[in-house]
N, C-alpha and C positions, 0 to 999 in steps of 0.2 A: 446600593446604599452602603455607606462606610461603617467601619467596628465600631466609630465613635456616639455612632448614637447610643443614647443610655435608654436600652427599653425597659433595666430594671426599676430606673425612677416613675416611668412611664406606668407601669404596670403597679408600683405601690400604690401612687398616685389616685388612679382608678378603684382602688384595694380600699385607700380611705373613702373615696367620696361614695363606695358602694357599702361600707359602713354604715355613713351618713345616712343614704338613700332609705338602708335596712329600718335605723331608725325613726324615719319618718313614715313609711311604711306600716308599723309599727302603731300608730296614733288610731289610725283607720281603722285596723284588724281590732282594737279593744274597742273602739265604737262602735265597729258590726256587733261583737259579743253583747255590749250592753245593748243592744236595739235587738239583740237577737237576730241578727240578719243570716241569711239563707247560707253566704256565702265568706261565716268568717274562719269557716276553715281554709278557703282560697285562699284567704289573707294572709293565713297566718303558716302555709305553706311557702309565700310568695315571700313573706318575708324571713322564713329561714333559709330559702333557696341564695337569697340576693346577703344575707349577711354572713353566710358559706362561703362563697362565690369572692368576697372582697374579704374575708381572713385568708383564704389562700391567696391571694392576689399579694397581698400583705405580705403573707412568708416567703413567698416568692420575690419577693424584692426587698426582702429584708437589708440589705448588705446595700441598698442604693444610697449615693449620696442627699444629705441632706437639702440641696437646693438644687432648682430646674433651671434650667439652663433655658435663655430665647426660641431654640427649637424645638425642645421637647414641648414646653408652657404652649405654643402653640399646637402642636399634637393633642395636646391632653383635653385644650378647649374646645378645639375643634369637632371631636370625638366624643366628646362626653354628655354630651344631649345623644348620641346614638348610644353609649353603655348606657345611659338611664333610661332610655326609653325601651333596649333591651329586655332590660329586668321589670321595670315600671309598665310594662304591658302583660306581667304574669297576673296578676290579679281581673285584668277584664277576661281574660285568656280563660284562664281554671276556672272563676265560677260562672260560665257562660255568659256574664253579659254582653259578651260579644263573642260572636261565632269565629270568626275568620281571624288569621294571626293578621291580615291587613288590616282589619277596622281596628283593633287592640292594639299596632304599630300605631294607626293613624289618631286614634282617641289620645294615644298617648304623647306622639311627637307635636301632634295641637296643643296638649298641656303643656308639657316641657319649655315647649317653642313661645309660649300665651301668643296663641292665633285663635285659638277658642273656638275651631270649627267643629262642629261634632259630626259623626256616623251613627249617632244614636234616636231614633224618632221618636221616644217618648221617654224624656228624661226623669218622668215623677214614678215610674216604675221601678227605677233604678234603686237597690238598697242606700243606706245610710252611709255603710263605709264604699259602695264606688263612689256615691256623689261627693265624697269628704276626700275622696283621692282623687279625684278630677281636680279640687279647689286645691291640695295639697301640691299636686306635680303645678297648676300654676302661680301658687305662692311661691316655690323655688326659682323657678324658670324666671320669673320677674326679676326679680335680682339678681339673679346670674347664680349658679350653680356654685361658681369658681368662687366668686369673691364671698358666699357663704366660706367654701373648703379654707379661703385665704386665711380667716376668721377662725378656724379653727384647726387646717391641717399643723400649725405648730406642735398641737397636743399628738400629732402622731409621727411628731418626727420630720415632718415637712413643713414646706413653705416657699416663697418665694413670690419678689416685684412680676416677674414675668405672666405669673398667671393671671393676677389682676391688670396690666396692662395689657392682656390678648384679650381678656370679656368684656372689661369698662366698654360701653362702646360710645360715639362720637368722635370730635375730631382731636380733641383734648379732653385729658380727666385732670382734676385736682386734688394732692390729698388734703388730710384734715387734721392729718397728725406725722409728725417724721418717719413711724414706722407705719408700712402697709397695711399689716395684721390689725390696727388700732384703726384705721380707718374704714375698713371693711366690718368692723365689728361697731364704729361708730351708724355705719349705714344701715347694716342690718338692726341696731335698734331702733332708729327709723322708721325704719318699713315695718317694725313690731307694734311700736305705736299707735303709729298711722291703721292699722291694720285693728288694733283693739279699739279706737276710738270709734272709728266706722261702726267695726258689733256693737259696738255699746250703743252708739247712736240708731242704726235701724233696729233695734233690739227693744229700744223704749220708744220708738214710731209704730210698732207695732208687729214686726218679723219676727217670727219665733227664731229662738237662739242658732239652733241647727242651722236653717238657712241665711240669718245673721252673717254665720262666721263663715260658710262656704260665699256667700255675695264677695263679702269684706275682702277676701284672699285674692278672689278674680278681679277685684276692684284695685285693690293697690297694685296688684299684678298687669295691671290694664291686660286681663283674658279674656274675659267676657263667658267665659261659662258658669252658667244657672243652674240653679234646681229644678226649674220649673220652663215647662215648653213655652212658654213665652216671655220669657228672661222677666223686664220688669213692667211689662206692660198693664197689669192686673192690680200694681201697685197703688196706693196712692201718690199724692202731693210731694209730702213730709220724705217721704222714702227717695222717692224720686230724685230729688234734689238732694239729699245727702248725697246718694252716687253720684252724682255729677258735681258736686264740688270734690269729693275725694276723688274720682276719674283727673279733673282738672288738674289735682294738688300732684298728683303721681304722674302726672306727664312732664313738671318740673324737674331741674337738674337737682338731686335729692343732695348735693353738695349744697346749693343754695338753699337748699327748704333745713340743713341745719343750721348753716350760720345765719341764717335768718329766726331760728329758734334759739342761738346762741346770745340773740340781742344785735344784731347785724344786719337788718333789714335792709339796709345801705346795699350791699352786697346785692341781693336778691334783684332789687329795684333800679341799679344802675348795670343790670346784666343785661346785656344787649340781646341776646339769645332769648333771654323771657321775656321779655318788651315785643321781640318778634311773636311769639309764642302765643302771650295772650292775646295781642293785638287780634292775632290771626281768627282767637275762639273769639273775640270781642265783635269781630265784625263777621262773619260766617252767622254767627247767630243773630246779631240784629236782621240780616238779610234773611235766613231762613224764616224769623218771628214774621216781617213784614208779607216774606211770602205766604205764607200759612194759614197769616189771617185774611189778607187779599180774599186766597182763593176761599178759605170755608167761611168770611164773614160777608167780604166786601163785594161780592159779587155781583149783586144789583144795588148801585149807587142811588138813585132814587130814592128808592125804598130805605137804605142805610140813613140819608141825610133825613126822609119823613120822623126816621123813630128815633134820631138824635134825641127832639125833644122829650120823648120818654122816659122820665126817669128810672121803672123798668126794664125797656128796652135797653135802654144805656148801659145797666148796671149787667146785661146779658152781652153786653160786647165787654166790657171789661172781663168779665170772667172767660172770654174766647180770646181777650188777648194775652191775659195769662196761662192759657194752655198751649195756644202756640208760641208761646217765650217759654215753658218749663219745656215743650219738645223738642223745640230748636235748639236751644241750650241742652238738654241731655243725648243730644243726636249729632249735633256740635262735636261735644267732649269725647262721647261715643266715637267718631270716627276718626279724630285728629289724634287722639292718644291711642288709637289701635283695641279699643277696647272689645268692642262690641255688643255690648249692651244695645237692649232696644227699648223705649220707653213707648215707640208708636213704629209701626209695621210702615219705614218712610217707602216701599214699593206702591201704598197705595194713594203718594203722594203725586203731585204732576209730574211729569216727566223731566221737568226743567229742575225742581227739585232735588228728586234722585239723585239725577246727575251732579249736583253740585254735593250731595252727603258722598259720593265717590270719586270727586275731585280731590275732597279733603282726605282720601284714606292715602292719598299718596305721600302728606305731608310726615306726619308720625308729631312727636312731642319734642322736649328738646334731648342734645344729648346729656347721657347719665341721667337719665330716668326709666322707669320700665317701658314706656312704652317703642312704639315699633316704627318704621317708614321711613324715610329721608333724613329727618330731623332739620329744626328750623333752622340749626347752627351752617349745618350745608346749602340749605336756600339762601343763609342768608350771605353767606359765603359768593356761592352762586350767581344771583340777583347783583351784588357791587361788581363782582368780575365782568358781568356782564354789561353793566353802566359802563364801569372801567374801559370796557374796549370801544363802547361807540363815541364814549369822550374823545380817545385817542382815532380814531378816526379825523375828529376834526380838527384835535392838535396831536397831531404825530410825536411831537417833544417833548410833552407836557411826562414828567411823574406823579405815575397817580396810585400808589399803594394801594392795597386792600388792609382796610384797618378793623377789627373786630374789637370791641371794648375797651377803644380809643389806643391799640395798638396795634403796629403793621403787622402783616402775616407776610410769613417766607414763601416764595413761589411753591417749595417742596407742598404745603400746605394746602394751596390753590390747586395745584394740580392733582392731589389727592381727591380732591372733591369734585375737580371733573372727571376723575377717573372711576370714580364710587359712583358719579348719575349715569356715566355710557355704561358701567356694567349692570346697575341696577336695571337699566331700562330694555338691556341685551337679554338680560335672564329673563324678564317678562313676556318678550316677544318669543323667544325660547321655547316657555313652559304655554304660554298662548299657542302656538302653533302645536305643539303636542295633545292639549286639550283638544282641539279642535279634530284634530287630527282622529281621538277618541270617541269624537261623536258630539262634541259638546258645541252651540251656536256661539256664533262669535263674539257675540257683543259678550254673553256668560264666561267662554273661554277668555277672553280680555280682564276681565271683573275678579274671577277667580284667579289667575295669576297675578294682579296687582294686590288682590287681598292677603295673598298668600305671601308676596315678597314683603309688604306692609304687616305679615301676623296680624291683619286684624279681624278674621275670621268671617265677617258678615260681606256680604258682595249683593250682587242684582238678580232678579229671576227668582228660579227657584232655590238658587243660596243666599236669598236677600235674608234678614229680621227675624219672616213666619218659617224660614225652607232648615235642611240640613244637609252633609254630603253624604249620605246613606246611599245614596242611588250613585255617586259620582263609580265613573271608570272604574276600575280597578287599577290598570296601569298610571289611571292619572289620580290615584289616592298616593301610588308611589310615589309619582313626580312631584306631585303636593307636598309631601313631607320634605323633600329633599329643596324645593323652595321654601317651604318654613325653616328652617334648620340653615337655609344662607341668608335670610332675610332677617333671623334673630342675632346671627355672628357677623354678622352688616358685613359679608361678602368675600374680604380681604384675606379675615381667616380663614376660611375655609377655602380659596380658591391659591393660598402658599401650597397647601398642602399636595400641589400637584404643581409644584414650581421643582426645578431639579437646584436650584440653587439652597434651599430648604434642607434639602439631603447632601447636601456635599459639604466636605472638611470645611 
């Protein structure tokens, strides 16, 4: 490695965003106090340890210059879901709610990550302020860590385009304003919004405020971690369908869900990317409603077509078509934005089912949004290159660009996107053979690595909807993390970081 890397900016860097961290941290430990919870001395340890820990960090890089450079920005991203998960795993750690530094590593890199898997088998046991920092580490991790710091490392002397161009993820980001700092702080009110409107709304559906505000955070975050062992399934109607149109609204590019709040609906609606997007929730759900009712109404045709005539019979299938349209739509939402929310337990659905709610976990939402998986921008990317060449099969001559929102893309562009699905789907096989290799059956070992590269926490078996990963490996809780943590920084960043051209002049 050369002199010229700057590990003093590196390390202030870290020094603020562990400020940050302290701070938020912080939120929790006064809520244990007011709940009286067991463990807010933990808290409030955890949170002197981590705002220690980043004022040295601080003086120690006092003298760095004020802007990051391309190499470092990618260091500091890469990295910085592991410093926060560092520190952000004292609190499960000190007040025992979890025993082991791996389950407090892994509770915590699911948050961080929003894969929303837990190690925990009874979540309503849990005090006040863990459950409110499970929701806390995935209200951050949703929007990126970075482009919070972007927002406000200037008040510490920092800054810089770099670090929001290593977290944005997708294949393009747009800003909203000519300076960075203005744009990241445009998003993050946002996701505040979005985020208060939710509480407010399942708050007068009838959720008490507590779990209101920890749902709302997982929601916009598309995490999927609950207060309660069976996420929302115990819910009503009203409830129900809130999440899933905020699941929905968060899996858009939060760039277009402003200028679409800006009076620019234009914008939103001739985005190609979101036309893929909802199309996708629009028809996954029709099919999953159709299935649903098939199987629990339509079973014996006969008998269906006798009771048509019944006006009460009738008015009983209506109410079974709207249960299987609000669960196919919240299980829709649930898997395509990475959330993982469950409305209904879909493991005890047919088999043909299933499999279609974990086809969609490989999609994710579009890019620049919280949620996780491919993004519809690279399918749809994808899917033309791939017309594209069987065109050209039959005219070898013909020019046939790949046009995205009625403009060509550069080859650089295209080929980035085949390069993100062969690695996406190389880590999978990767971390599948590992699991496997831990003891885990195949089909589960398959399911849990595509969950894991998607963050979208929920899988088949016993880590489907009802399961959790308490019981998983231990070796494969590590690898777990280490595929969340490449499947949140969508791959590229985290795999420079072992490129030798990264480190040299």
């Amino acid at each position: 490695m050369t002199k010229t890397f700057n590990w003093k900016i590196v390390v202030r860097t870290y020094g603020a965003l562990l400020l940050i961290e302290s701070l938020f941290m912080l939120i929790p430990t006064v809520v244990g106090y007011l709940y009286h919870d067991p463990d807010g001395a933990s808290f409030a340890i955890s949170t002197l340890i981590t705002l220690i820990a980043g004022a040295i960090a601080m003086r120690w890089g006092r003298n760095a210059p004020r802007r990051v450079s391309e190499r470092e920005g990618y260091l500091i991203v890469a990295l910085v879901w592991i410093v926060f998960s560092a520190f952000g795993m004292l609190p499960f750690y000190l007040s025992g709610a979890l025993t082991t530094i791996t389950d407090s590593w892994f509770e915590t890199m699911s948050g961080f990550s929003t894969m929303g898997a837990t190690v925990i088998e009874n979540v309503e046991v849990m005090s006040h302020s863990i459950l409110l920092w499970r929701a806390v580490c995935q209200w951050l991790g949703g929007m990126g860590i970075i482009v919070l710091s972007v927002a406000v490392l200037p008040l510490f002397g920092l800054g810089g385009m770099q670090l929001y161009a290593a977290e944005v993820t997708g294949v393009t980001y747009e800003k909203l304003s000519p300076r960075i700092a203005s744009t990241a702080r445009l998003l993050w009110g946002t996701y505040v919004l979005l985020t208060a409107v939710e509480t407010l709304l399942l708050n007068f559906f009838g959720m008490d405020m507590f779990d209101s505000i920890c749902h709302s955070m997982a929601t916009i975050a598309t995490g999927g971690f609950s207060t309660k062992n069976a996420s929302l399934m115990n819910y009503g109607p009203a409830i129900q369908y809130t999440v899933t149109i905020f699941m929905l609204l968060s899996g858009i590019n939060f760039t277009q869900l402003i200028f679409f709040m800006r009076g620019k609906p234009g914008k939103l609606y001739h985005d190609e990317e979101t036309r893929w997007y909802v199309g996708a929730v629009f028809i996954c759900t029709i099919v999953l409603t159709l299935g649903l009712f098939v199987y629990y109404t339509w079973m014996e045709p006969a008998s269906w077509l006798a009771s048509v005539l019944d006006k009460n019979a009738f008015r009983g299938y209506l109410i079974h078509l709207e249960w299987a349209f609000r669960n196919a739509f919240f299980t829709t939402c649930a898997a395509i934005t990475s959330t993982g929310f469950a409305s209904y337990d879909y493991m005890l659905w047919p088999k043909l089912l299933w499999v279609f709610v974990f086809m969609m976990m490989f999609t994710g939402g579009a890019s620049g949004s919280t949620a996780g998986g491919i993004k519809w921008v690279r399918i749809a990317i994808f899917a033309k290159n791939a017309y594209a060449e069987m065109y050209r099969r039959i005219h070898p001559n013909a020019v046939l660009p790949i046009r995205l929102n009625g403009r060509p893309l550069s080859q650089s562009v295209t080929n980035n996107v085949m390069a993100f699905m062969f690695f996406y789907l190389v880590i999978i096989v990767i971390a599948m053979v590992i699991f496997i290799a831990c003891g885990i059956n195949p089909g589960e070992a398959f399911a849990t690595a595509v969950s894991g590269m998607g963050n979208v926490g929920e899988s088949l078996g016993q880590y489907g909807p009802s399961g959790n990963y308490a019981n998983f490996p231990v070796v494969a809780k590590w690898v777990m993390t280490i595929v969340m943590l490449i499947g949140r920084l969508e791959i590229f960043t985290v795999l420079l970081l072992f490129s030798p051209v990264l480190w040299k002049k």
